[in-house]
Each structure stands twice: as C-alpha cells, then as structure tokens.
N, C-alpha and C positions, 0 to 999 in steps of 0.2 A: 894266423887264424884268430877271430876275436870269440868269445864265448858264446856268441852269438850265433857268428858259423857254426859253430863246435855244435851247440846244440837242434840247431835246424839239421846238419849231418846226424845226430844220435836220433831223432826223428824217424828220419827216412830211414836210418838202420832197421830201427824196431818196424816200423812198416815191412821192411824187404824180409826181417825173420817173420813177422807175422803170415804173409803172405805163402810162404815158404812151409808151414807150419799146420796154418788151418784145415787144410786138406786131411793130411793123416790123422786128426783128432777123431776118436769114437770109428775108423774108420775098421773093416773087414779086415784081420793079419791071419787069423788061425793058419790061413794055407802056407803063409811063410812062415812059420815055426822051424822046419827043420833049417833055414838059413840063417846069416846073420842079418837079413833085410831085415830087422822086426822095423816098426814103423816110426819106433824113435828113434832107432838110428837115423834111417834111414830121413825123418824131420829132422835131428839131429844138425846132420850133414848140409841138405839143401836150405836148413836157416844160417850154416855157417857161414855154406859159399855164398850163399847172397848178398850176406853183412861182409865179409872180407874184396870180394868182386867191388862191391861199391868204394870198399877204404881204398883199395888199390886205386882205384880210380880218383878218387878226391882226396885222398889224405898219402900218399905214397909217400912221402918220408916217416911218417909217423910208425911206430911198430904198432904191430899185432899179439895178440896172446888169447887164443882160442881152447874152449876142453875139446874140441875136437882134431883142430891142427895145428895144434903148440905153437908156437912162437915163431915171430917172422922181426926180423930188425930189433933185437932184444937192445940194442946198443939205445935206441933212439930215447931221446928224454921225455919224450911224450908216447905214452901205448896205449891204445884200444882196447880192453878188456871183456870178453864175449863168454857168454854163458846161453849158446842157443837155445835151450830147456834146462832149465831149473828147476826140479823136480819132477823127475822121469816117473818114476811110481804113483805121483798123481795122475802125469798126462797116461800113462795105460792102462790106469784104470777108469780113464773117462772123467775126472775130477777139472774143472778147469780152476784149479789151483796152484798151477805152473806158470812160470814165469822165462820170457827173454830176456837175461841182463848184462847191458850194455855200460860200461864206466871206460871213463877218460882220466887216465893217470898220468899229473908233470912230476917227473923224479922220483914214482913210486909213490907220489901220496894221490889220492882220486879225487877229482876236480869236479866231475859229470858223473853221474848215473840216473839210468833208468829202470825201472820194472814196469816192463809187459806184457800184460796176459792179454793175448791175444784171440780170445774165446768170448771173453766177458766185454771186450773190448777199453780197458781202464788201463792208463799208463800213468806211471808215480816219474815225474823227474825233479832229480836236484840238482843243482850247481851250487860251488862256492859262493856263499855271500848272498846268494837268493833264497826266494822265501818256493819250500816243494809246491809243485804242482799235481795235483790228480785231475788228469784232460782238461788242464785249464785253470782249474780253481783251487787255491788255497789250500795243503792239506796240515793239520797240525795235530802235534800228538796230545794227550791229554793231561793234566795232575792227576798224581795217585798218592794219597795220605802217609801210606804206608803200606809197607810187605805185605801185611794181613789182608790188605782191599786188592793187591795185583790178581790179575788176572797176564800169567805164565804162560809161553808159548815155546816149543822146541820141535823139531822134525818128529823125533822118536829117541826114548829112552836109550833101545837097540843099537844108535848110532855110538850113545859113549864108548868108552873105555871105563873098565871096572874104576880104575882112580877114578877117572873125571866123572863116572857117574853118581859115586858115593857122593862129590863135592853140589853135583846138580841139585840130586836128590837130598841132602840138608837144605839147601835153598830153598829149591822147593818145598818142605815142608813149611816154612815160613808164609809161604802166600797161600792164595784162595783155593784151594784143593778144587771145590767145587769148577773152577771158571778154568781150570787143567786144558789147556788146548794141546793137539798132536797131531804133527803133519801138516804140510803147510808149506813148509821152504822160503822161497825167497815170499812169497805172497804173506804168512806173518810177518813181515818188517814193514813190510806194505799198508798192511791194518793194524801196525802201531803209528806210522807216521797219519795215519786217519784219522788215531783216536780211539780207537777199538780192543787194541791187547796195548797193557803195559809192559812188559819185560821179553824179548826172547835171550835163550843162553844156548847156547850151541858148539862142539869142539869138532877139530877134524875138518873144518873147511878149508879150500881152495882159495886162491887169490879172486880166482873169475865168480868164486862164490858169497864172496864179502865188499867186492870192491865196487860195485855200483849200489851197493847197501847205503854206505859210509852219508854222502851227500845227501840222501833222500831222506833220509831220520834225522840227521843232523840241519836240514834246510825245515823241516817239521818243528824243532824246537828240541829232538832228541838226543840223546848221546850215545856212540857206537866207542866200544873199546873191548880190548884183550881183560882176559878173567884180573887183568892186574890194575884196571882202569887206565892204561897204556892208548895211545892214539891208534889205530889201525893203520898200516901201510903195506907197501908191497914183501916187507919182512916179516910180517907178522904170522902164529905159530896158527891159525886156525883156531884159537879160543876165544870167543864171539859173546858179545853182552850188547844189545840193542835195550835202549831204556826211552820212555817215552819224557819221565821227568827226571831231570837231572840231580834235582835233590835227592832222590833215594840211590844215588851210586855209590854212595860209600856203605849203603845198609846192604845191596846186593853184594858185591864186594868183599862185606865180613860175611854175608850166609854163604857164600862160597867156599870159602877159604875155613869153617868150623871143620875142625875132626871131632868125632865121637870116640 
C-alpha cells in the first residue's frame, strides 16, 4: 500500500464512522435508560463495525485495535488504530466536540491520523512527512512567547491522579489562567494544530486515544510527547503533552516536573 492508499482508505473510514454516528447525535434515549443501548454505545458500536467491515475488506492483512473490539492480528506490523467516539460526555451531552480517530501505526509508531467530527463536518489529517490538512487546507499551529501567554487545554482536572494532578496544576499555574480551556478531547488537539490553544497535557490515555493525535500536530508544526518529552508510541504510559511551538518544551517540561 502506498500512503496514498493508506490515506484515501482513512477517508472513507472516517466517512463509514461518520455515517454510522450522525444518526444517534441529540437523538431521543430517555426510554432506553434502563438497558445498556444507551445511544453511544450503541453509535459506538455501529461506527466500529463499519470502520472494521471496510478494513477487513481492503486491508485484511493489516491488524486492528479498536475501544470497542480489541484487537484483531496484533502480530501484524502495520495496525489500524480506531477510536469510534472520542469523547462520549461531549457526544451525550449534545456538544459536537467529539471526535472519530482513525491512525495507522508501522511497528508501533503512527504514520496516519485523523480527527472527525462528524457534526461540524471538519476533518484534521496527518501523515508522515506531509504538511496537516483541515478538509483540504493547510492547518498549522501557532508561536507562543512564553507560559505566561499559553492558553492550556485538558479534558478535566477530575481525570488526574492525585500525583499527576499536583504536577498539572504547577504547570498550569504558569500559563494564562484566564484562557483555562476544559473538555474537549481529542477536538483540543485539533484546535491546537489550527492555531487556536497552545498546550494540551493530559495522563491516563489509551493507545486509540493518542495515536491518530501524534501525526496531525506534528504535520501542524507541533510537538506530541510523554510528560518526559519522550516520542509517543505504541508503549507509551498515557502521559500526553501536545504543544503547538516547539520551543517552549523544555519550559513545559520543567513546570511539570516542579514539586512544592
């Protein structure tokens, strides 16, 4: 497959979860409350099988690794990496803030990703060595002077760990209190590679949750690494630094890493 296929395939993936997805958005659940239909599963599910149906179909040697249906050909050097709803507590609460993310990893490192949000209708992709795209056009992340000008982005405080939070929260005290963004998911990485937030920091992630991140910030002009300024791969611990300029990673870096 050339990068070319690869990425006309992540395409049509993100179309088949979009498609799959649009339906249950904002859509009447109250009645199934007492099951586990609720309607993100249940979107969940029907954006998985759609994206896997098709890999089966055109990529059958390739593995899979989905949060829905674990792993399929874990042996394979190249895997497909699927994140059908990427923040579930946006999508139920009717926020179109969520995202489909799709990455292509050779040997564990990610090659391809996307973010989809398939409401707004705005797809971010990157590939190795190419400059990201937002539906088409150019996206690139911004300069920021210093800590004290970032405008800081994370899911939620709630998600640390007591450690990892203390470490957050020094950092943060460093940047722009006022410009504090919360919640978001994969869609902050999305509007740092636009230009829009300098920094996300985030622990606790999944593979399916960082690995179509990596290429679309990094083809932005950004840089994605572990709290230790470490490259991200398929071993990595879930502690996440998206930075839009790369010159301040060694000042995020040291505000992490302060005890009081």
């Amino acid at each position: 497959m050339t990068l070319e296929s690869d990425i006309a395939l992540a395409h049509r993936l993100a179309d088949a979860a979009g498609q799959a997805i649009r339906p249950f958005f904002r859509a009447a659940f109250a009645h199934e409350a007492k099951s586990d239909a609720s309607p993100v599963t249940e979107a969940d599910r029907a954006a998985e099988s759609a994206m896997r149906r098709l890999l089966d179909a055109e990529a059958p040697r390739d593995g899979v690794i989905g949060e829905e249906y674990g792993a399929m050909r874990p042996d394979a050097s190249r895997q497909w990496v699927l994140d059908p709803i990427d923040g579930t507590v946006s999508f139920m609460a009717g926020r179109p803030i969520f995202g489909t993310l799709i990455a292509l990893l050779q040997d564990g490192w990610p090659l391809l990703g996307i973010i989809d949000q398939p409401i707004s209708g705005e797809r971010w992709i990157g590939a190795t060595g190419r400059p990201t795209l937002l539906n088409g056009k150019p996206a690139t992340t911004r300069a920021c002077r210093g800590l004290s000008d970032a405008t800081l982005a994370t899911t939620g405080p709630h998600l640390f760990s007591d450690h990892d939070g203390e470490h957050f929260m020094a950092l943060a005290a460093k940047t722009s209190h006022r410009r504090m963004v919360f919640g978001g998911d994969c869609y902050n990485y999305a509007l740092l590679a636009s230009g829009h937030v300098d920094l996300v920091v985030e622990a606790g992630l999944k593979l399916y949750d960082f690995a179509a991140l990596v290429p679309i910030v990094e083809g932005a002009g950004g840089t994605m690494s572990d709290w230790n300024g470490d490259p991200l791969n398929a071993d990595s611990d879930g502690h996440v630094i998206a930075l839009g300029d790369p010159a301040r990673l060694e000042d995020v870096i040291e505000g992490l890493a302060c005890h009081h």
